[in-house]
C-alpha positions, 0 to 999 in steps of 0.5 A: 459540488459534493463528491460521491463516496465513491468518487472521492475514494477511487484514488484513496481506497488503500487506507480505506482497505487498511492496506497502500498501493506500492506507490503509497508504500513507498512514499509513507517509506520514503523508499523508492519503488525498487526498493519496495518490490525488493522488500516484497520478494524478500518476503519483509512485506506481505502483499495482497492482490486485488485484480491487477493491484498489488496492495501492502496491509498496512499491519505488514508496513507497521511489522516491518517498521517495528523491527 
């Protein structure tokens, strides 16, 4: 049975938004979740909220990576 747009991009929707959950930050980081909400208060990532989600735009990801 095919998938709905919807559907299919409810656990996805973070690159779909150019942005990752802190989850997903911090498994394309390889870094454990501690160390991204670390980076977050540090203000080394920018955050976007969403309603109750925190969202890392994936510029912010690339920025931090880049140096």
């Amino acid at each position: 049975m095919r998938e709905t747009f919807s559907q299919s991009q409810s656990q996805d929707a973070g690159p779909l938004l150019g942005a990752l959950s802190i989850r997903e930050t911090a498994t394309t980081l390889s870094l454990g979740l501690t160390s991204v909400y670390k980076l977050l208060k540090d203000g080394r990532l920018a955050r976007i909220k969403v309603g109750r989600r925190t969202l890392i735009p994936i510029a912010s990801i690339d920025a931090l990576l880049r140096g």
